[in-house]
Backbone as CSV, one residue per row, in Angstrom:
resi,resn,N_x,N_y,N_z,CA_x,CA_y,CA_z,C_x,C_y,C_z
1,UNK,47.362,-38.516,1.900,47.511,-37.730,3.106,48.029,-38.632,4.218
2,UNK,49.038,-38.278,4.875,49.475,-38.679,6.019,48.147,-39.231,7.682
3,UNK,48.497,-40.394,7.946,47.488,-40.382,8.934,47.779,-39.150,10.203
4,UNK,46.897,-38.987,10.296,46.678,-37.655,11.530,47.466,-38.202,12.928
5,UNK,47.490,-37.503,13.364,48.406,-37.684,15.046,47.600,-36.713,15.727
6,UNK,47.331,-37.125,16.396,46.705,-36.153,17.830,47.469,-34.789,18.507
7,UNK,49.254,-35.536,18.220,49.590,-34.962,19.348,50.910,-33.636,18.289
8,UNK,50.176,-34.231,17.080,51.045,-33.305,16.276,50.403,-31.925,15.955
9,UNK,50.940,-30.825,15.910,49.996,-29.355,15.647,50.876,-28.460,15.069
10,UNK,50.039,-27.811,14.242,50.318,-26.975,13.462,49.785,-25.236,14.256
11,UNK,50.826,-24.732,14.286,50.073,-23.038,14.901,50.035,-21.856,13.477
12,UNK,49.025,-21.381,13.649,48.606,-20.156,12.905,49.310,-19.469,13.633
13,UNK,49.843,-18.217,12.529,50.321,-16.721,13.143,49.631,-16.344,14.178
14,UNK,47.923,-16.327,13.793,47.029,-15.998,14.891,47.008,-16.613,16.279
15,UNK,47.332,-17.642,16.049,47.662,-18.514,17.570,48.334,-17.889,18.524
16,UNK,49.652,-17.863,17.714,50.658,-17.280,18.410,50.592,-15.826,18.897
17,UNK,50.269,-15.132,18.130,49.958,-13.620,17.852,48.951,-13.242,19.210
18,UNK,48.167,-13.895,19.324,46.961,-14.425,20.248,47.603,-14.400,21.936
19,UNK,48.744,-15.201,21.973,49.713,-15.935,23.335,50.792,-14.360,23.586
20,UNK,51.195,-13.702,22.352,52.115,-13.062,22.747,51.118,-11.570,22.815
21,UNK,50.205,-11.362,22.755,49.126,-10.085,22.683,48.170,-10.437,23.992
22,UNK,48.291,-11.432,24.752,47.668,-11.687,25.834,45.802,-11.479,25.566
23,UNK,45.576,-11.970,24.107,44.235,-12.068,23.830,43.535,-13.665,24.159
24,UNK,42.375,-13.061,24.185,41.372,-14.790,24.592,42.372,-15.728,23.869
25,UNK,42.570,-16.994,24.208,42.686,-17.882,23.762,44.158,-17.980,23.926
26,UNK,45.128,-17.303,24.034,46.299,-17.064,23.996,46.762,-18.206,24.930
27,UNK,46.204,-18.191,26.306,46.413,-19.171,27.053,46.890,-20.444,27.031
28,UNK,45.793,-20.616,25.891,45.696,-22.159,25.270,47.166,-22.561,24.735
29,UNK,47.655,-21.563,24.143,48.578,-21.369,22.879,49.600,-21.806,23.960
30,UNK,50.082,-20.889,25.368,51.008,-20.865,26.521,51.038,-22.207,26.692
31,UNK,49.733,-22.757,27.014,49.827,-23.812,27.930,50.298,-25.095,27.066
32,UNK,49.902,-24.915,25.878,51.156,-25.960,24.572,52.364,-26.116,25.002
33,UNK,52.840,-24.808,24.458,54.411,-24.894,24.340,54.754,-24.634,25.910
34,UNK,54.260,-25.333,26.984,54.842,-25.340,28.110,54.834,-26.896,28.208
35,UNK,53.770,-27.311,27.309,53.739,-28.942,27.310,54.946,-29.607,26.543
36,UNK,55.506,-28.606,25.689,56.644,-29.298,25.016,57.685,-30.216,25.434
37,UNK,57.953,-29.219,26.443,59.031,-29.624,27.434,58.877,-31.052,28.198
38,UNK,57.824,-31.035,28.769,57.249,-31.892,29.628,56.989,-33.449,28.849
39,UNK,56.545,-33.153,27.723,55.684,-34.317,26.680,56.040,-33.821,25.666
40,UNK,57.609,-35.061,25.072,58.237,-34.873,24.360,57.575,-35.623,23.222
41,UNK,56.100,-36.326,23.335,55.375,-36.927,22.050,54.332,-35.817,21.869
42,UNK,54.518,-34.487,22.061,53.701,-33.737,21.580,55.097,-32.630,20.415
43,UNK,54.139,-32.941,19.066,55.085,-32.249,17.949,54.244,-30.834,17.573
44,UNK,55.107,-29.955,17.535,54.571,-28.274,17.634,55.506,-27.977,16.009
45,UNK,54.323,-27.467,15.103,55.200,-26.850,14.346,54.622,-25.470,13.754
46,UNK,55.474,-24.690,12.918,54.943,-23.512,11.977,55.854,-23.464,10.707
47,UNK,55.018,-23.002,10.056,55.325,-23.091,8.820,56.198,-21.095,8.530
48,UNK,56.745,-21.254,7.405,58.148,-20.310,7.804,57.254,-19.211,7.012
49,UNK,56.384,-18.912,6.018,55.010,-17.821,5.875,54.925,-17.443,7.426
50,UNK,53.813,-18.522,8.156,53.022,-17.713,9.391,54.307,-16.987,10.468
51,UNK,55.593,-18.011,10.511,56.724,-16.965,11.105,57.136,-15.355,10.487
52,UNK,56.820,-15.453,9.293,57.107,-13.970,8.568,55.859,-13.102,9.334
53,UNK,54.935,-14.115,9.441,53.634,-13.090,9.651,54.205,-12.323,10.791
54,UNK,54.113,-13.052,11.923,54.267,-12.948,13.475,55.380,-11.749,13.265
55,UNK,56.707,-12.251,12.894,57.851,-10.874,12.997,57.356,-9.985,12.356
56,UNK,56.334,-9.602,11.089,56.069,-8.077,10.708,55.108,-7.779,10.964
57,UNK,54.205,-8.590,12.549,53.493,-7.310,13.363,53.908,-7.136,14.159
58,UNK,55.263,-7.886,14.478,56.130,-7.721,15.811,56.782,-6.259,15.271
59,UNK,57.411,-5.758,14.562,57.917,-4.679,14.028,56.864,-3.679,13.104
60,UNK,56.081,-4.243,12.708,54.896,-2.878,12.554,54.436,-2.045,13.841
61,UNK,54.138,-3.608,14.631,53.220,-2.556,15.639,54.173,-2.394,16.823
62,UNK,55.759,-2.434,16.403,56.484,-2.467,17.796,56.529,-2.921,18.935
63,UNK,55.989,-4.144,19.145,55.655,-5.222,20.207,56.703,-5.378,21.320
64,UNK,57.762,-4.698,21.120,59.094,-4.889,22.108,59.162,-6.170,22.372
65,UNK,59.210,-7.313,21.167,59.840,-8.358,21.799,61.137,-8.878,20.649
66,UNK,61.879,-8.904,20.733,63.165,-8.958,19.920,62.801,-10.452,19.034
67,UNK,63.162,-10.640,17.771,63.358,-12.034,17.191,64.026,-13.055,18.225
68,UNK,65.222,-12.951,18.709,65.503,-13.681,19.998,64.625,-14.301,20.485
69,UNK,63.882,-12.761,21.180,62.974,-13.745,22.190,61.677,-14.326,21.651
70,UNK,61.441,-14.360,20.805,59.924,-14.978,20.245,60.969,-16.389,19.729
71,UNK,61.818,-16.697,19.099,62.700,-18.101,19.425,62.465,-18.752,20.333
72,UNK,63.419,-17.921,21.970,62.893,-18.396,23.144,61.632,-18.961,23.415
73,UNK,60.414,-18.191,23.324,59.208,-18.107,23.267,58.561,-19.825,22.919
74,UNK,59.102,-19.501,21.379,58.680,-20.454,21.053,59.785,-21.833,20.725
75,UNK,60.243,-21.414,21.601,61.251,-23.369,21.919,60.801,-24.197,21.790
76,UNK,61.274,-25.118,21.164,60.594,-26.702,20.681,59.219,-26.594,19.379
77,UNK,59.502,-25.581,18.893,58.353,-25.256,18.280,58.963,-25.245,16.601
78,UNK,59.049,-26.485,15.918,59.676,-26.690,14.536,59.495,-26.359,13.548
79,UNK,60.337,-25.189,12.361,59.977,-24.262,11.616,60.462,-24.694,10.485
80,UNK,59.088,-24.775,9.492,58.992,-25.466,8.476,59.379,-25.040,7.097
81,UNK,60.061,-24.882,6.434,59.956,-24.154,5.402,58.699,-24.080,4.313
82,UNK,58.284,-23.350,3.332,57.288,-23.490,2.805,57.929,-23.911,1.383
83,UNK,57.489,-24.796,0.599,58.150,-25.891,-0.186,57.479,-25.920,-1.201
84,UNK,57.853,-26.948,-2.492,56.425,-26.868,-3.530,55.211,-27.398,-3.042
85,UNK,54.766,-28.465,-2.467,54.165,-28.900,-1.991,52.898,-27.965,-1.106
86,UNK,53.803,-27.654,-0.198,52.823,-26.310,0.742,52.354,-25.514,-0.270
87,UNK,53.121,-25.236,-1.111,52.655,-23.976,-2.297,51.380,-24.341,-2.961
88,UNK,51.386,-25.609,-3.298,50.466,-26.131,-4.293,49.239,-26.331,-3.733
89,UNK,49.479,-27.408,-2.274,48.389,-27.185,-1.501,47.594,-25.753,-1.107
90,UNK,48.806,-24.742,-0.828,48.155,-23.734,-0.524,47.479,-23.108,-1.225
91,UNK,47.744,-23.309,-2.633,46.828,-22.442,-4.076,45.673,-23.382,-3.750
92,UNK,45.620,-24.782,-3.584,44.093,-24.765,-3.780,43.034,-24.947,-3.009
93,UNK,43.903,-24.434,-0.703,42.882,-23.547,-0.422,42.351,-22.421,-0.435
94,UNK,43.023,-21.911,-1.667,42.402,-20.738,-2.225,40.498,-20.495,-2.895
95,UNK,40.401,-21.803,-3.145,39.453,-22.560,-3.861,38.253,-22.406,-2.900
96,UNK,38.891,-22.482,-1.733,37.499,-23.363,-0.581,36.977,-21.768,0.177
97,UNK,37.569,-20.775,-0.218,37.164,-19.675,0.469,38.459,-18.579,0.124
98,UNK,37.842,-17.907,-0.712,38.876,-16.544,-1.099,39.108,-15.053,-0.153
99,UNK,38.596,-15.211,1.140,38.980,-14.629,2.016,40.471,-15.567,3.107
100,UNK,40.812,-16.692,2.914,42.064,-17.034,3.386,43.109,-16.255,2.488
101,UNK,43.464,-16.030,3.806,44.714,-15.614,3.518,46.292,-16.411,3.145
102,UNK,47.690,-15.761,2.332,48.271,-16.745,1.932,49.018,-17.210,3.645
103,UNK,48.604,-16.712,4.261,49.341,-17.146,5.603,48.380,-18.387,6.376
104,UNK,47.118,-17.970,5.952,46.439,-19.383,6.298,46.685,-20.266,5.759
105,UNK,46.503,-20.537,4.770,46.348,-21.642,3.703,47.882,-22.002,3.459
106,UNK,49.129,-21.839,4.480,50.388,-21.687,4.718,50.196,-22.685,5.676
107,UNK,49.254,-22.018,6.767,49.573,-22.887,7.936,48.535,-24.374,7.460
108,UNK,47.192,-24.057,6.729,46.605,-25.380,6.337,47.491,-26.544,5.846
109,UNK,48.843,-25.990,4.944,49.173,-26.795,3.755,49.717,-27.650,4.555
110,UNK,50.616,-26.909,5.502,51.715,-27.393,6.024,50.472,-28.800,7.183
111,UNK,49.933,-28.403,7.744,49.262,-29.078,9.056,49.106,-30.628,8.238
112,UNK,48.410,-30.361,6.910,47.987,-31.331,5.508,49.056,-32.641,5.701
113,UNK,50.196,-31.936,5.111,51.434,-32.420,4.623,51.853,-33.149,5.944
114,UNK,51.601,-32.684,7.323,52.034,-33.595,8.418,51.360,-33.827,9.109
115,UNK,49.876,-34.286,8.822,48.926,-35.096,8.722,48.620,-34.784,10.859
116,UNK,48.429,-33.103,10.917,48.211,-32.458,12.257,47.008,-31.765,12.260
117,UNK,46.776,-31.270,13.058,45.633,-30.489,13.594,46.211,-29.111,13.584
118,UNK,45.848,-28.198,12.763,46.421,-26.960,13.180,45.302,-26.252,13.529
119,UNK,45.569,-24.881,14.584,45.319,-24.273,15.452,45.522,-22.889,15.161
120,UNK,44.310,-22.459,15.245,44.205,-20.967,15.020,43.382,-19.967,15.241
121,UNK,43.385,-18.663,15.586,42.540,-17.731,16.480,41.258,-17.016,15.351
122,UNK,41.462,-17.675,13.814,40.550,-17.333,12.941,39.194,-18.272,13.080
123,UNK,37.799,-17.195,13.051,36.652,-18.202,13.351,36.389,-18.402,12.228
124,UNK,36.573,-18.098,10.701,36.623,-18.252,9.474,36.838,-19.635,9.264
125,UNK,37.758,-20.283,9.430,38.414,-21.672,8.964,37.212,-22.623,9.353
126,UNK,36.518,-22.113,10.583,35.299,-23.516,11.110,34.292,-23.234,9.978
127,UNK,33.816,-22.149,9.179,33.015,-22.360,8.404,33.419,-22.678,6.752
128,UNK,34.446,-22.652,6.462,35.334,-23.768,5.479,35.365,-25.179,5.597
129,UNK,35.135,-25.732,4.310,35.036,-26.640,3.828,36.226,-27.210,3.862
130,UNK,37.391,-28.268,5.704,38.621,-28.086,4.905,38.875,-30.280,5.360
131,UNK,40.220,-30.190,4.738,40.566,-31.017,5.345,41.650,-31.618,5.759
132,UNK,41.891,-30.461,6.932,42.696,-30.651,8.014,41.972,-30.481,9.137
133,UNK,41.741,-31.095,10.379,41.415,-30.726,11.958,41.305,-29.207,12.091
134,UNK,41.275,-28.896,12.582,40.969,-27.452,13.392,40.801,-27.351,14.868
135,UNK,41.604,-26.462,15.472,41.600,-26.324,16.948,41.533,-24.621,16.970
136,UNK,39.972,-24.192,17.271,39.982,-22.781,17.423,40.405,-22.681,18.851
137,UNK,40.773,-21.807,19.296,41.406,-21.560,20.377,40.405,-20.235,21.061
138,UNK,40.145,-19.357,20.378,38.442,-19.145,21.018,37.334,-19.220,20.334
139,UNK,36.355,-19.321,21.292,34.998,-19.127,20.388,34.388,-18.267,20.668
């Protein structure tokens, strides 16, 4: 495993989902990717699963915000593809709790693989057995 970075993060769908639904914690999510800009040693990424997530509740639930602008949105924010690696990792947080979902254990693999803290609006993950960081964004 890659040594960890502080300033590197991984976002859950829920994170985001969280920032653009103006729910608790969302804030948190804003006040990141406003840091991007500012503090160019802070690395923001998602993995290209939790982006599928985000666009098909953006178009289920009609969110009126165009693919465009969730880009905009999320500027500086580096989109990962999901690879063998993520895959493999991700089958075996399947292991640690069979209520994750493949979009979690998407964003776990990936956070893994680049040795980050990922961040997410699920209170599930704090009572998993994992090992990657965790940044709930509410409690």
């Amino acid at each position: 495993m890659r040594k960890l970075l502080v300033n590197r993060i991984v976002l859950d769908a829920s994170a985001v989902l969280a920032m653009i639904l103006a729910e608790p914690g969302g804030e948190i999510v804003d006040a990141l990717l406003d840091s991007i800009e500012s503090n160019p040693e802070v690395q923001v990424a998602i993995s290209s699963v939790n982006w599928c997530e985000i666009l098909t509740r953006m178009q289920r639930e009609k969110l009126g915000m165009s693919t465009m602008r969730l880009t905009s949105v999320l500027a500086g924010v580096d989109l990962f593809p999901f690879g063998k690696n993520e895959a493999e990792d991700a089958a075996g947080y399947a292991s640690v709790n069979r209520a994750l979902s493949l979009g979690d254990r998407a964003c776990l693999a990936l956070a893994k693989s680049l040795g980050a803290t990922a961040w997410t609006a699920e209170q599930l993950w704090a009572r998993c057995k994992l090992d990657v960081p965790l940044k709930l964004i509410r409690t």
